[in-house]
Backbone bond lengths (Angstrom), bond angles and torsions (degrees), N, CA, C in turn:
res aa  C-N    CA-C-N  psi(-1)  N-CA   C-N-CA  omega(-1)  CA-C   N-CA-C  phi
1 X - - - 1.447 - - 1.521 109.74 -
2 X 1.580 114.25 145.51 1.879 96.14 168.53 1.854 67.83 -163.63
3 X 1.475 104.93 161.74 1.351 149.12 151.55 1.758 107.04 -14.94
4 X 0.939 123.37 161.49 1.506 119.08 158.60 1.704 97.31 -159.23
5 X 1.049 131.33 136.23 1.670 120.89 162.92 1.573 124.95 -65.01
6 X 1.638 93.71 -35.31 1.613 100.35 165.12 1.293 132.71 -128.43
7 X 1.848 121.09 73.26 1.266 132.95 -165.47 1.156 124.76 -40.02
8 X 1.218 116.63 -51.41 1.497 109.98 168.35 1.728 136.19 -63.07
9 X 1.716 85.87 -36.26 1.583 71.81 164.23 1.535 120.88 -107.51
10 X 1.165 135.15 29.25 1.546 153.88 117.70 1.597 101.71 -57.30
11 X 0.829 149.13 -20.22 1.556 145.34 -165.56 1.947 81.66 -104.04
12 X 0.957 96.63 -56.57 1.851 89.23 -167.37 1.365 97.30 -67.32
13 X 0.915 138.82 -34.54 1.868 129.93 -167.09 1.261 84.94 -74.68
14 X 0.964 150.12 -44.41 1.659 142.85 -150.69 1.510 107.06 -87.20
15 X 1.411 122.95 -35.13 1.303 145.21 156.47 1.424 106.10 -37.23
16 X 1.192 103.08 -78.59 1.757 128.34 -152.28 1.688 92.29 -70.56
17 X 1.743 120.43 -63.80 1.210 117.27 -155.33 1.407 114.21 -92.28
18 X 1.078 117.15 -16.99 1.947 120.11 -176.48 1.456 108.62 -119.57
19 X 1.782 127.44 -2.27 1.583 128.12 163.03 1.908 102.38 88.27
20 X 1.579 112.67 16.38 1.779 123.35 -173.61 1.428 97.57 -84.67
21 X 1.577 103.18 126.33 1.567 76.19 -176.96 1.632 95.46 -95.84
22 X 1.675 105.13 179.09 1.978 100.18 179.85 1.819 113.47 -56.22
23 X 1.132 112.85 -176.46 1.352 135.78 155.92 1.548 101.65 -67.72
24 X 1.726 88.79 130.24 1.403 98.35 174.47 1.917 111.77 -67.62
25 X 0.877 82.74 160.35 2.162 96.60 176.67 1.185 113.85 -87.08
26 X 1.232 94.27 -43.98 2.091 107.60 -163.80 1.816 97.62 -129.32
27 X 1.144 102.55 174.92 1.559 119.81 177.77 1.084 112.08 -68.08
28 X 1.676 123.79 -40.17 1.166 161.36 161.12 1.801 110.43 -13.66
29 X 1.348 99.65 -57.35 1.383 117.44 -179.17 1.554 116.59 -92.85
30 X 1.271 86.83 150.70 1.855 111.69 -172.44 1.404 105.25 -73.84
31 X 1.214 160.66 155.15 1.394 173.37 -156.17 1.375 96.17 -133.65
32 X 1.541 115.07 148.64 1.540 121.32 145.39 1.232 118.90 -37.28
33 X 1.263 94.28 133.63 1.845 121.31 175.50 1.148 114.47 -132.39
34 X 1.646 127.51 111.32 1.505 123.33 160.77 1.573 104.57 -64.92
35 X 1.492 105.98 -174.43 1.156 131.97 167.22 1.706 108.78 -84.55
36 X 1.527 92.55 140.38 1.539 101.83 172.87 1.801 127.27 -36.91
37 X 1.058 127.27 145.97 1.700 114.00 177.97 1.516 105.38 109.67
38 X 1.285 95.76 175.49 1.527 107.62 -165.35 1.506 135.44 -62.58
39 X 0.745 136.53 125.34 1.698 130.62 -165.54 1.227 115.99 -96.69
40 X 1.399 117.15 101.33 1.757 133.15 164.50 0.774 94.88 -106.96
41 X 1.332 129.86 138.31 1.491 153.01 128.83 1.852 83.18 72.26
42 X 1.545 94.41 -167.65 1.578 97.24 162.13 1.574 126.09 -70.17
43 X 0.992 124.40 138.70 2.064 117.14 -160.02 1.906 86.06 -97.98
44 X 1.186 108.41 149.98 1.486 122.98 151.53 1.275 126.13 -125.83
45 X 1.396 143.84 126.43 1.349 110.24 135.54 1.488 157.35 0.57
46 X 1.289 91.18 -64.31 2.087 100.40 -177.56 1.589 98.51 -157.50
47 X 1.634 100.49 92.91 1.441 109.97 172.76 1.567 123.78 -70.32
48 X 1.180 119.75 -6.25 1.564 128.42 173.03 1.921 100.89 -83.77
49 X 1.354 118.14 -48.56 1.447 106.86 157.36 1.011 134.82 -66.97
50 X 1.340 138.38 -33.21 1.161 145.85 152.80 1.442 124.15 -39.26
51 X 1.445 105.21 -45.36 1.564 110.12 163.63 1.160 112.68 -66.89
52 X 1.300 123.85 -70.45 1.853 141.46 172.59 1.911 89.56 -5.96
53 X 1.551 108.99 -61.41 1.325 120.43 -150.36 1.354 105.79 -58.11
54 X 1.771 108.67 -63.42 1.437 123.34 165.39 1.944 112.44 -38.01
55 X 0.937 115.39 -69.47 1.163 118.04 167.56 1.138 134.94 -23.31
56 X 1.358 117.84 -51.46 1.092 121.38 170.70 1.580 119.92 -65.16
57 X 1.392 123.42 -45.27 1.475 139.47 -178.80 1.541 89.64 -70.95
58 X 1.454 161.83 -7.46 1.435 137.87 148.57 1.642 92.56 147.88
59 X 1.502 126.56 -28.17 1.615 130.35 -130.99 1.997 72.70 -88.67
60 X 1.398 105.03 139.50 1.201 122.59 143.65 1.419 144.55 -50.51
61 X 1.465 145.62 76.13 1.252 139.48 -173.77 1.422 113.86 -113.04
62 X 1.673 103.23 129.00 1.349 117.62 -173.40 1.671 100.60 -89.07
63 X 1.118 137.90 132.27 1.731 128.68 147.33 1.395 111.05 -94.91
64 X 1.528 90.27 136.74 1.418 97.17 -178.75 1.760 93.91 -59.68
65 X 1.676 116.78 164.67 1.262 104.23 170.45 1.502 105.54 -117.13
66 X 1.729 129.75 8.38 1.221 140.72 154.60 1.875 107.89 -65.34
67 X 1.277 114.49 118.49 1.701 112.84 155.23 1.868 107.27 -100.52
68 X 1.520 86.81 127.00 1.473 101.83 -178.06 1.770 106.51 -98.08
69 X 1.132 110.89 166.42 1.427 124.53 176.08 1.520 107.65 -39.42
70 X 1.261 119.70 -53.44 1.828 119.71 -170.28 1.524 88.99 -102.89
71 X 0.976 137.17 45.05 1.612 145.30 136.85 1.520 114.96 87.00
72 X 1.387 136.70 -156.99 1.439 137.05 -160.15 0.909 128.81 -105.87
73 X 1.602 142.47 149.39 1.801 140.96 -146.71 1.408 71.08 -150.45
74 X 1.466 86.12 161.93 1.536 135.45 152.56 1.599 110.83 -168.21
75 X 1.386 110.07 162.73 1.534 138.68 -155.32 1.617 91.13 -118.39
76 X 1.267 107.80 137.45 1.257 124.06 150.16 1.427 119.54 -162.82
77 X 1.334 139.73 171.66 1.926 130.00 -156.45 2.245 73.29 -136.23
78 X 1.431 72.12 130.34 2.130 94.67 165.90 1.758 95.47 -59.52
79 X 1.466 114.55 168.17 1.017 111.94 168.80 1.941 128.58 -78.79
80 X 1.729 100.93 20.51 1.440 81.48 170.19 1.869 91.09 -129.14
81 X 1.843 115.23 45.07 1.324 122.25 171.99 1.471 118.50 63.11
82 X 1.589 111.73 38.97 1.431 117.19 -172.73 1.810 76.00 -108.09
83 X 1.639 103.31 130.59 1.517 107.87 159.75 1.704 122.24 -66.15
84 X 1.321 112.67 151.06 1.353 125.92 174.73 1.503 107.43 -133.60
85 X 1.787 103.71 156.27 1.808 100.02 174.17 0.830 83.81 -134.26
86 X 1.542 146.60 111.75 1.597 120.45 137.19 0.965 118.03 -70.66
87 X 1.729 102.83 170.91 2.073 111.75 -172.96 1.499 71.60 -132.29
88 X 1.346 71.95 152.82 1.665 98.84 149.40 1.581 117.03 -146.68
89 X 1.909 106.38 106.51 1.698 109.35 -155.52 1.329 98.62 -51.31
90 X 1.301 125.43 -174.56 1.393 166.85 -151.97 1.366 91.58 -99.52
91 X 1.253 114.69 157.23 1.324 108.51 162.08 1.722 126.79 65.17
């Protein structure tokens, strides 16, 4: 959890650019769910698309250019400068 000055549209970038969906409203609604397995950092699928994606919309993403044993990171800050790492495991 951290602060945002503008929740909703920090709630929509997170939506739109990383696949999070919002906070539910009611009981009613389903919450974000990763995929089963281990939790580093934020997990992706395909961090070269994921960047591609970011990239394109303005947001800065670094890839690490080291692949480690439990697989590949990169750094990038949300648009109100909250850091992020995604992985994307090995394998």
């Amino acid at each position: 959890m951290f602060q945002a000055k503008d929740p909703e549209g920090l709630a929509a970038w997170y939506e739109t650019g990383l696949g999070v969906s919002r906070v539910p409203t009611s009981y009613n609604e389903a919450p974000w769910r990763q995929e089963a397995g281990p939790t580093v950092n934020f997990r992706v699928r395909d961090l070269d698309a994921m960047a591609a994606r970011l990239r394109a919309s303005g947001i800065v993403v670094d890839i690490d250019a080291n692949a480690y044993p439990n697989g590949r990171f990169a750094h990038l800050q949300d648009p109100e400068g909250n850091r992020i790492e995604p992985w994307e495991p090995a394998g």
